[in-house]
C-alpha positions in Angstrom: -49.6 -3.2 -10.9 -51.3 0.0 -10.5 -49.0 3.7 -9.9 -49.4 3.8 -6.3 -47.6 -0.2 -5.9 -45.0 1.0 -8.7 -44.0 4.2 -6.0 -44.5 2.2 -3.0 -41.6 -0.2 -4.2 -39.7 2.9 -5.4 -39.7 4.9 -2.3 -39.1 1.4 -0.3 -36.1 0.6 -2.2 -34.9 3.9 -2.3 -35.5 4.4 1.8 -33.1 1.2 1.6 -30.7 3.0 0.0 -30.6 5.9 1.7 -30.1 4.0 4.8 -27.1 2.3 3.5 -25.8 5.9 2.0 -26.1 7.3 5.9 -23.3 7.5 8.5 -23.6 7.5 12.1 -23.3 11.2 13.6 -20.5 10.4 15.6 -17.8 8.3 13.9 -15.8 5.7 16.0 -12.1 6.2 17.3 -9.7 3.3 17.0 -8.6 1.8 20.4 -6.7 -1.0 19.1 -4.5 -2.2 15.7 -2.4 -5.4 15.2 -1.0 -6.9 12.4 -0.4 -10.6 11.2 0.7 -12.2 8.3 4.2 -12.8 6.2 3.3 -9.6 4.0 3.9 -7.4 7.5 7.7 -7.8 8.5 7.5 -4.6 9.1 4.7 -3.2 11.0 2.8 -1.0 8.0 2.0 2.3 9.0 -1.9 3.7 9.2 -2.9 6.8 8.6 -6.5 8.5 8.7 -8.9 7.4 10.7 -11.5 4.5 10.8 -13.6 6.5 8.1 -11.0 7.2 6.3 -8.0 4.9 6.8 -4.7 4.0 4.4 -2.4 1.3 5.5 1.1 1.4 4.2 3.7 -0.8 3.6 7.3 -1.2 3.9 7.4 -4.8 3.1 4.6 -6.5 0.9 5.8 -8.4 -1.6 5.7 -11.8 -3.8 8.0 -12.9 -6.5 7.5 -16.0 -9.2 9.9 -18.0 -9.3 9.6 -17.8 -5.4 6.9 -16.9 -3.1 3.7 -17.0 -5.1 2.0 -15.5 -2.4 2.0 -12.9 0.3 -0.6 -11.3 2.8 -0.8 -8.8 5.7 -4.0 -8.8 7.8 -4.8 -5.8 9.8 -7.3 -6.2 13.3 -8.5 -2.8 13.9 -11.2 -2.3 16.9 -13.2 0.9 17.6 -15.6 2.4 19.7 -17.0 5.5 20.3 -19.8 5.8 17.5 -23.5 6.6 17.7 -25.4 4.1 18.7 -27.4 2.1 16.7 -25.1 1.5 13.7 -23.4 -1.4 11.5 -20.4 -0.7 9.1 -19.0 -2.7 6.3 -16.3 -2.9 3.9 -17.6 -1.7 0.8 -14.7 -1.4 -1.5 -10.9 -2.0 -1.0 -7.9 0.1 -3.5 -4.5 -1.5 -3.4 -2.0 0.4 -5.1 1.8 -1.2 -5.7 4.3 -2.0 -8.6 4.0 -5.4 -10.9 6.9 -7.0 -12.9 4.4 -9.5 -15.7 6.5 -12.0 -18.0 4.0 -13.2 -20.6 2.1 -15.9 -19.5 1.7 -14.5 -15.9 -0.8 -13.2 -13.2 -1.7 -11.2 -10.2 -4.8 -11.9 -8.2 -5.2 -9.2 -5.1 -7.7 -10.9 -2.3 -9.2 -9.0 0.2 -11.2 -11.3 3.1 -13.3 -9.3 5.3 -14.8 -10.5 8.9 -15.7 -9.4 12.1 -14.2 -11.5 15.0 -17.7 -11.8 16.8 -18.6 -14.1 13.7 -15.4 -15.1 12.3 -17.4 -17.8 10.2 -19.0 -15.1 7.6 -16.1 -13.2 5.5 -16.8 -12.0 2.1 -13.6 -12.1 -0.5 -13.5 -9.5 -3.2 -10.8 -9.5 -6.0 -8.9 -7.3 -8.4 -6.3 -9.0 -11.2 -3.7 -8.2 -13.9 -2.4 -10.9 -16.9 0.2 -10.1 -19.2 -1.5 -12.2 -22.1 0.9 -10.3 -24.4 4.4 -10.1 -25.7 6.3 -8.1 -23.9 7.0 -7.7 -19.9 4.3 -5.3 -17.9 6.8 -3.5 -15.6 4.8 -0.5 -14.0 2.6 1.3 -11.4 -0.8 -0.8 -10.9 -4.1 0.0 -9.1 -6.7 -2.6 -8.3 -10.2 -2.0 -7.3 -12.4 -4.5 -5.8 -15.7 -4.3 -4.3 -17.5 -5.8 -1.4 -20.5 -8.5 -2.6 -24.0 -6.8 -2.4 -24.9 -9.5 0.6 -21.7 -7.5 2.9 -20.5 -8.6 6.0 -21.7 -5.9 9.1 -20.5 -5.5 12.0 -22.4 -6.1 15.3 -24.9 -3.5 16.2 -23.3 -0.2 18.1 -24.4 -0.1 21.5 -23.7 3.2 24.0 -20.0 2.4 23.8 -20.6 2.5 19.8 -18.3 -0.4 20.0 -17.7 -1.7 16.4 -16.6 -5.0 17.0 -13.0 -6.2 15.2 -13.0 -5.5 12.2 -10.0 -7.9 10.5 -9.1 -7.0 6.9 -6.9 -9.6 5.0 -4.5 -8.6 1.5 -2.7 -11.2 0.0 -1.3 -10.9 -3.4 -0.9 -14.1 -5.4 1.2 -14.6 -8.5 0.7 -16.9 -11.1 1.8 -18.6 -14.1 5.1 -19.9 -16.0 7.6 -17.4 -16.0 9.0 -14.3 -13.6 6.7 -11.8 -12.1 7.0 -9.8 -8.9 4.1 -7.8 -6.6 4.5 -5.1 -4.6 1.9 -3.4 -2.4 2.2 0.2 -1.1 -0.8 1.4 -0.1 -4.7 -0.7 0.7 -7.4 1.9 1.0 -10.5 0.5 1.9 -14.1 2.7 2.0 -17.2 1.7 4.5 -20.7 1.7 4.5 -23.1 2.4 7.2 -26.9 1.1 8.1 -28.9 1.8 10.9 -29.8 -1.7 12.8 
């Protein structure tokens, strides 16, 4: 492979890149968020805006012996943005309290889809274990990230409609003994690309 191929592919995977890196000139307003799920007995509150959002909660949590699991799904539309435009999830933060016994586990799920093609989600995680000897009883932070192959949103037309986006945390405890979950805040960040 002679020079010029090597910088063809480099400036070709790089233009894809750059593409992904972009963001529309015009961001989308929210027009619309509901809730669903047992994590949301209370309604969380959101704060930001679709660029920059942080849902938080008053009532997110799972216990072992108990409820092993809990989850709060959020359906946020949006319109508004240049046209021309897809966005994805491309990395969720949940930030909360865990009580570990030895011998236990918490798993975070977040499920991503777009009502307009409720069919394709993508599922990333984020997990403690207490494999020790002692009880883990403090502040935790879990990051997970989206799959390289992401789940877009349908193309912005004039309205820069966005589709509905539906984001779904559930905690999930594990193992043989006592352990507790509490979320407070999910942060999620997106991605554009032009379409």
């Amino acid at each position: 492979m002679g020079l010029l191929s090597h910088l063809t592919v480099f400036l070709t995977a790089a233009s894809a890149v750059a593409a992904e890196a972009a963001a529309p000139a015009v961001a989308p307003k929210i027009t619309s968020i509901t809730y669903s799920g047992s994590g949301c007995v209370k309604d969380p509150k959101f704060s930001g805006s679709f660029t920059d959002p942080t849902l938080t909660f008053s009532n997110f949590a799972a216990a072992l012996p108990g409820n092993q699991t809990v989850n709060c799904q959020v359906h946020i539309q949006a319109s508004g943005a240049s046209a021309g435009w897809q966005v994805a999830v491309n990395r969720n933060v949940v930030k909360g309290h865990v009580v570990l016994t030895p011998g236990t586990s918490l798993t975070h799920y977040t499920t991503v889809y777009f009502s307009q093609d409720a069919a394709r989600t993508d599922t990333f995680t984020g997990s403690i274990s207490n494999d020790g000897g002692s009880t883990i009883n403090d502040a935790v932070t879990l990051v997970s990230k989206a799959d390289a192959d992401k789940v877009w949103s349908p193309c912005t037309g004039d309205s820069g409609y966005t589709g509905i986006l539906n984001l779904n945390f559930r905690g999930v405890l594990s193992g043989d003994g006592k352990a507790y979950f509490e979320a407070n805040t999910e942060e999620w960040d997106l991605v554009w690309r032009r379409c």
